[in-house]
C-alpha positions as CSV (number, residue, x, y, z in Angstrom):
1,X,0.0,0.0,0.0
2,X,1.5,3.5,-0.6
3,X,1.6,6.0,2.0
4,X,0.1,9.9,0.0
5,X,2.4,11.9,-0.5
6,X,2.4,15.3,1.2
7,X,3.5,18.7,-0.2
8,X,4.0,21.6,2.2
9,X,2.0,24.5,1.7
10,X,3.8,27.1,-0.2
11,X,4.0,29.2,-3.3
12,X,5.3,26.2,-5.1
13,X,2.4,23.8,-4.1
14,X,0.2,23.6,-6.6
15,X,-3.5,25.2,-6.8
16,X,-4.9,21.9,-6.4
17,X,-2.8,21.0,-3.4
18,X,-3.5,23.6,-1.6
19,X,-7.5,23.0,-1.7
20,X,-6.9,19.7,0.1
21,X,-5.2,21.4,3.1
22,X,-6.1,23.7,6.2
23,X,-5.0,27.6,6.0
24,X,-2.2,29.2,8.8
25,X,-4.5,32.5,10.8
26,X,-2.3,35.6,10.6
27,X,-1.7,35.8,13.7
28,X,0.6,33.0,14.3
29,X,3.7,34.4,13.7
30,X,3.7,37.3,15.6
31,X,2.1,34.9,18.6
32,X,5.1,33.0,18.3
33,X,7.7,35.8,17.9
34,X,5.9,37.0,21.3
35,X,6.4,34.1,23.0
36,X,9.8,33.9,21.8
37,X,10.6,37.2,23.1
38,X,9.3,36.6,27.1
39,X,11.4,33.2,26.9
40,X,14.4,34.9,26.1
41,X,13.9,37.5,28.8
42,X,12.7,35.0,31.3
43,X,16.5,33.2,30.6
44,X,17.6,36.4,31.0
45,X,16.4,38.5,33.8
46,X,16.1,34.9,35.9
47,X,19.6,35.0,37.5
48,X,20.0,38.7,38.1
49,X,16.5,38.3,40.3
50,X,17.5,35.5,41.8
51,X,21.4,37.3,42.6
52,X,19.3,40.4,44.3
53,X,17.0,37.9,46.2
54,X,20.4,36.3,47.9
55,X,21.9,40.0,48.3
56,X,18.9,41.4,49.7
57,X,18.5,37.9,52.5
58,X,21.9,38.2,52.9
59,X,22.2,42.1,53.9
60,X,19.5,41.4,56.3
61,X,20.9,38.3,58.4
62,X,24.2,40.8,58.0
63,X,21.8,43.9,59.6
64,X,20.1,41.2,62.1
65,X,23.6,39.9,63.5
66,X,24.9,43.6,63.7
67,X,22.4,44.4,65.6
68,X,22.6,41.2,67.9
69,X,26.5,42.0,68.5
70,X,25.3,46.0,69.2
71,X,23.0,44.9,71.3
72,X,25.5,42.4,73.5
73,X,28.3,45.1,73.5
74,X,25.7,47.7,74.6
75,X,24.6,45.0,77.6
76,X,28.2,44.5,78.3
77,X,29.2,48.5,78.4
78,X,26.5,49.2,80.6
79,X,27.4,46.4,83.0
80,X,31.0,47.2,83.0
81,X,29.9,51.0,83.7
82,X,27.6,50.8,86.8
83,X,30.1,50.3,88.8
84,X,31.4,53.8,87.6
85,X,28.4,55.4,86.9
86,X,27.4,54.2,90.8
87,X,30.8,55.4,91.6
88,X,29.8,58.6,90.0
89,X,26.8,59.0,91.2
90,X,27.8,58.5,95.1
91,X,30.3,61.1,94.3
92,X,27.7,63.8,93.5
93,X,25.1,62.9,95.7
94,X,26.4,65.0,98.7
95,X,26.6,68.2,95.8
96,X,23.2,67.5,94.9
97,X,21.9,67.4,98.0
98,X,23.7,70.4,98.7
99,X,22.2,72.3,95.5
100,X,18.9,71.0,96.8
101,X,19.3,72.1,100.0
102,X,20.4,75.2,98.8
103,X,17.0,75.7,96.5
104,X,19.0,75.9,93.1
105,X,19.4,73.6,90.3
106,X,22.5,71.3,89.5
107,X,22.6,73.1,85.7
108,X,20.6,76.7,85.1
109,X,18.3,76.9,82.0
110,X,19.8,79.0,79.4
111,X,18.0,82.5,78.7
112,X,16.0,82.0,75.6
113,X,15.9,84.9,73.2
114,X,19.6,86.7,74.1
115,X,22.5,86.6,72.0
116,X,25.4,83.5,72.5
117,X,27.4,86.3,74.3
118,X,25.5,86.8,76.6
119,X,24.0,83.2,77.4
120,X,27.5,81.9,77.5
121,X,28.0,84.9,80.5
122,X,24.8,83.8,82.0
123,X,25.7,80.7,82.1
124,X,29.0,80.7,83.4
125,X,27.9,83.6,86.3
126,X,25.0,81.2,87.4
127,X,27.6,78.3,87.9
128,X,29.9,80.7,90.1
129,X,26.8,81.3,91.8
130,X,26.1,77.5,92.0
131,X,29.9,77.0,93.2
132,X,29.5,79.8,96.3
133,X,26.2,78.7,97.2
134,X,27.8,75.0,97.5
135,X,30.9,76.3,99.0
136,X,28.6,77.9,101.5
137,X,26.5,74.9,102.5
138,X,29.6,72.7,102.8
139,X,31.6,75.4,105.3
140,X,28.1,75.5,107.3
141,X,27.9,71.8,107.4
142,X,31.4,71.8,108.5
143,X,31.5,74.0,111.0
144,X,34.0,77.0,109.3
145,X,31.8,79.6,109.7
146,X,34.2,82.0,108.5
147,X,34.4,80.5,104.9
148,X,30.5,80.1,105.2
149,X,30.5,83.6,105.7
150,X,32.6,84.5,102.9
151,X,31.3,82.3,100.4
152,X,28.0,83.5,100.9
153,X,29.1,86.9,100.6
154,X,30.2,86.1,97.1
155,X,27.1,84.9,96.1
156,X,25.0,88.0,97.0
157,X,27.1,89.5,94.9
158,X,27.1,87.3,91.9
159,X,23.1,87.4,92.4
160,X,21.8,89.5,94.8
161,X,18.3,88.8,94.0
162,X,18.4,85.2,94.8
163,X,15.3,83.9,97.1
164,X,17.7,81.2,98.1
165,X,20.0,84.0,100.1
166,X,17.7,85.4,102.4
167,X,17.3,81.5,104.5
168,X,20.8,81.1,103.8
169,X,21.9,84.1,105.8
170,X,19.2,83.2,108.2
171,X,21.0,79.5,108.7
172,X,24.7,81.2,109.2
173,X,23.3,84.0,111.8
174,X,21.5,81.4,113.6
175,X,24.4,78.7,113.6
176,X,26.7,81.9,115.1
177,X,24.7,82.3,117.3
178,X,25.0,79.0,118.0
179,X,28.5,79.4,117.9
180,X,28.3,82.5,120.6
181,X,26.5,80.3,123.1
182,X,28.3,77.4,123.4
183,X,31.3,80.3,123.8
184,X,29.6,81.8,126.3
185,X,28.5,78.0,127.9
186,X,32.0,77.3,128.2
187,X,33.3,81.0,129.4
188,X,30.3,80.6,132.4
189,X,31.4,76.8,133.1
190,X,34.8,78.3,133.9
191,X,34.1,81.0,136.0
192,X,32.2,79.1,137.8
193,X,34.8,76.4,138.3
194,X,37.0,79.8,139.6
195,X,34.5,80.2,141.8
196,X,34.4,84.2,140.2
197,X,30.7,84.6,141.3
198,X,30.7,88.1,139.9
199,X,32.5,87.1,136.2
200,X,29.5,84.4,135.5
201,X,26.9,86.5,136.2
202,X,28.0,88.6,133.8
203,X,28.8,86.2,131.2
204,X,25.3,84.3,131.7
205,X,23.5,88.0,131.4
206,X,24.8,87.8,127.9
207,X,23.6,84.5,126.7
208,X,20.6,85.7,128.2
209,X,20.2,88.9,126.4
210,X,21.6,86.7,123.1
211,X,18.9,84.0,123.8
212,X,16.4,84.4,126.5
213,X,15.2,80.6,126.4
214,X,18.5,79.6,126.9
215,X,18.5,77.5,130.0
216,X,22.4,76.9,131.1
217,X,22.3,80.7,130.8
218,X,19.2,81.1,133.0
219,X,20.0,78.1,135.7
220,X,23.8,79.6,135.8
221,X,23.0,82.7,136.6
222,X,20.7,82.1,139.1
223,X,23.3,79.6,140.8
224,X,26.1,82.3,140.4
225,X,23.9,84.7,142.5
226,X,23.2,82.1,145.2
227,X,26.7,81.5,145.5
228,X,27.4,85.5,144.9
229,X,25.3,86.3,147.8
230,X,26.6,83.5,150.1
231,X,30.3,85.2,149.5
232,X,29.0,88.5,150.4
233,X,27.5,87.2,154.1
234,X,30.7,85.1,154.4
235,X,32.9,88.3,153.9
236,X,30.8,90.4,155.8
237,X,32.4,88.0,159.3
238,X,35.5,87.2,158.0
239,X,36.6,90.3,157.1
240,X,35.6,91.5,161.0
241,X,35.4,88.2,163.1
242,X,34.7,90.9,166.2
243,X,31.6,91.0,164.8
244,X,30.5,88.1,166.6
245,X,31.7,88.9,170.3
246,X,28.0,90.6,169.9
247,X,24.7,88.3,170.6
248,X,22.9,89.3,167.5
249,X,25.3,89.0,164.7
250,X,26.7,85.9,166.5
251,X,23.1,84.0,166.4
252,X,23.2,85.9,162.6
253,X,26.5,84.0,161.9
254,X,25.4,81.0,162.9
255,X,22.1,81.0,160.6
256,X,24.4,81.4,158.1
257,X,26.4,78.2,158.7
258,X,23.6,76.2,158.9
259,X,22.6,77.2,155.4
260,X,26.3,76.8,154.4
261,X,26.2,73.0,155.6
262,X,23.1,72.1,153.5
263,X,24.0,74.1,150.4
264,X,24.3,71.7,147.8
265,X,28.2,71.8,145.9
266,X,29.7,75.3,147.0
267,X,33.0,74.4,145.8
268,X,36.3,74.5,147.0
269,X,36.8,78.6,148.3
270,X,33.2,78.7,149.7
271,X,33.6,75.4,151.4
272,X,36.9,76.4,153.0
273,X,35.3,79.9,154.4
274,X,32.4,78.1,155.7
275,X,35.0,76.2,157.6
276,X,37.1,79.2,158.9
277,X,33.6,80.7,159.9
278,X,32.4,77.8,162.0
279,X,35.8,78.0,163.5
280,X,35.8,81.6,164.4
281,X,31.6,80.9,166.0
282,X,33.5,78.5,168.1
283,X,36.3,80.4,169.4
284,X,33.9,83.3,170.1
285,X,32.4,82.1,172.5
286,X,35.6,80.7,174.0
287,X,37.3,82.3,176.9
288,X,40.6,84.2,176.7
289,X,42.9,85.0,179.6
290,X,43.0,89.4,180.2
291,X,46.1,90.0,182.3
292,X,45.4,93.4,183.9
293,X,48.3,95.7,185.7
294,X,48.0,98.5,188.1
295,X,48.9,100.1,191.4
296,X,46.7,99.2,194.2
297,X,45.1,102.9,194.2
298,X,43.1,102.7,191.2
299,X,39.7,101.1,190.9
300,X,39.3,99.0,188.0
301,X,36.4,98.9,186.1
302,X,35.4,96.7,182.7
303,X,32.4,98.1,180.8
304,X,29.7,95.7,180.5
305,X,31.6,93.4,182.4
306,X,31.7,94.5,186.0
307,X,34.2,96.2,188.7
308,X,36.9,94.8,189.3
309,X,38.1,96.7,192.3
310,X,41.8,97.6,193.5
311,X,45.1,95.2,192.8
312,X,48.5,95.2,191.4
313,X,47.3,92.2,189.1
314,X,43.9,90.6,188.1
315,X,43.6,87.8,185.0
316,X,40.2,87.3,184.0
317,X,38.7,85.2,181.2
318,X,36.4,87.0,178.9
319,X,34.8,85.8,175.4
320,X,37.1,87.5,172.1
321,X,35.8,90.6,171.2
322,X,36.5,94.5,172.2
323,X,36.6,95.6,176.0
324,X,36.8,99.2,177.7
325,X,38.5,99.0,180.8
326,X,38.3,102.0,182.9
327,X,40.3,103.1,186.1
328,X,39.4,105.6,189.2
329,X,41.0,107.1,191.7
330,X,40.2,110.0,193.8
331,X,42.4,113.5,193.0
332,X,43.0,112.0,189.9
333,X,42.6,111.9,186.0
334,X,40.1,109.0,184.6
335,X,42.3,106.4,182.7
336,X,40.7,104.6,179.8
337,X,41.9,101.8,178.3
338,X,40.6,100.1,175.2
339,X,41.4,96.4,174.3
340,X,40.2,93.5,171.4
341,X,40.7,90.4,172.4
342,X,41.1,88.1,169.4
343,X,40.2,84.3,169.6
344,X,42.8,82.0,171.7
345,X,45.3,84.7,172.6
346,X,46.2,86.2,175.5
347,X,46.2,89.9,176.6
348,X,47.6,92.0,178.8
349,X,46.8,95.7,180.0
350,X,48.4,98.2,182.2
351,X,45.3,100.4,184.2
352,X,46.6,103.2,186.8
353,X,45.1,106.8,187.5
354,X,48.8,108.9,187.4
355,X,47.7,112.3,186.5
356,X,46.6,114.8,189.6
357,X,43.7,116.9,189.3
């Protein structure tokens, strides 16, 4: 059997041919040209796509590991600087508490609206008004009131308008004054341990007048003139101990002992003159030997005392104190012969009428 024979479709086929076959559209070339043409840029453009799809994953995990490594060196810095940044921070507290205390800020606020010349001034005059006021707080705290004083000086004149300065000088005048008192505490202390009576009173008038509720001021001075006014009575036999060969001051004398013996610590001097006066009370009213002289002729009288009568030589024992002795004798002259007799010493006294009338 024979296979038909086929004859493309062409020009060259013949008219009869092409009858028996099916026609090509027009389209189908430039359909297949098309096609053609995306193949070729698919081939093409595939790789490059592909290349920026790797670049662009790969700049990412490079970003993500960056910022994994940041992040690990940002956890270690901070944990190897707390211990400097607490270090730090230890180191300003005191200043900030200072600058606190003092009502100003640790930095000023720049002036908004002026020119860099003058913010910069500003600036630095408000931090030399930052400096005094610490410099102020930390001599107060410390005690060096002089620096205090001088510091704060230098801030009223940096800024004399500061609120801040008016408690400021409030806090240094009251911690001199303070200052004055314990001065004066320890001046009165030691008067007192001198036993200057007069000197403390004084001294505790001041604290006084520099703090009327001051109480070591009030209680000293009131114990200075206790002790004041004991010295006074004690002088007042001491200084004349015939003063007690009399009955009233004698009883007076001895009033005063007895207060003397229950007063509570009156030191040393005051201790030792209550002594000497309860000594001298004693031997008041202890009898002395009075020798008395004369010539047989002359009578011989002791005021308050008694006669005595006529003799070359009487002794008689009389109580310390100061005797008139008197002598008569008729055609002559009155003799009269004073005489103190002094605790635990004997006397002797010559009484004779010589002079004719």
């Amino acid at each position: 059997m024979n296979s038909p024979r086929l004859t493309p479709p062409g020009p060259r086929a013949g008219i009869g041919d092409n009858r028996g076959s099916r026609s090509i559209p027009a389209w189908f070339w430039p359909a297949c040209a098309a096609l053609l043409l995306i193949a070729l840029g698919v081939v093409v453009l595939l790789p490059s796509v592909a290349e920026k799809s790797d670049h662009a994953a790969e700049t990412a995990e490079t970003a993500e590991t960056a910022e994994t490594a940041e992040t690990a060196e940002t956890v270690e810095t901070a944990g190897t600087a707390g211990t400097a940044g607490t270090v730090e921070k230890v180191e300003t507290t005191e200043t900030a508490e200072i600058a606190e205390i003092a009502g100003i800020s640790p930095r000023g606020d720049s002036p908004v609206g002026d020119s860099h010349e003058a913010v910069s001034e500003a600036a630095a005059r408000e931090a030399e008004f930052r400096d005094a006021m610490t410099g102020f707080l930390t001599a107060l705290k410390a005690g060096e009131l002089v620096q205090a004083d001088r510091a704060l000086a230098k801030a009223r004149e940096l800024n004399p308008g500061a609120p801040v300065l008016g408690d400021a000088g409030r806090r240094l005048e009251s911690a001199k004054k303070e200052r004055e008192l314990q001065r004066l505490a320890r001046q009165g202390r030691g008067a007192e341990a001198r036993e200057d009576w007069q000197q403390a009173i004084a001294i505790y008038t001041r604290a006084i007048r520099l703090a009327p509720d001051a109480s070591f001021a009030s209680e000293g001075k009131r114990r200075a003139g206790e002790r004041l006014e004991l010295r006074k009575k004690l002088d007042h036999y001491l200084g004349d101990p015939g003063r007690l060969q009399a009955d009233q001051p004698r009883a007076n004398a001895r009033l005063l002992l007895e207060h003397l013996e229950r007063f509570p610590n009156p030191g040393p001097r005051l201790s030792a003159d209550r002594d000497r006066l309860a000594d001298l009370l004693e031997a008041s009213v202890r009898p002395v030997t009075l020798r008395i002289r004369s010539d047989d002729q002359t009578e011989v009288t002791i005021h308050r005392v008694g006669r005595l009568g006529r003799f070359l030589q009487h002794e008689i024992e009389l109580r310390p104190g100061n005797y008139t002795v008197v002598g008569y004798r008729e055609g002559f002259r009155d003799v009269r012969r004073k005489i103190s007799l002094r605790p635990g010493v004997e006397a002797e006294i010559l009484v004779r009428c010589e002079e004719r009338i």
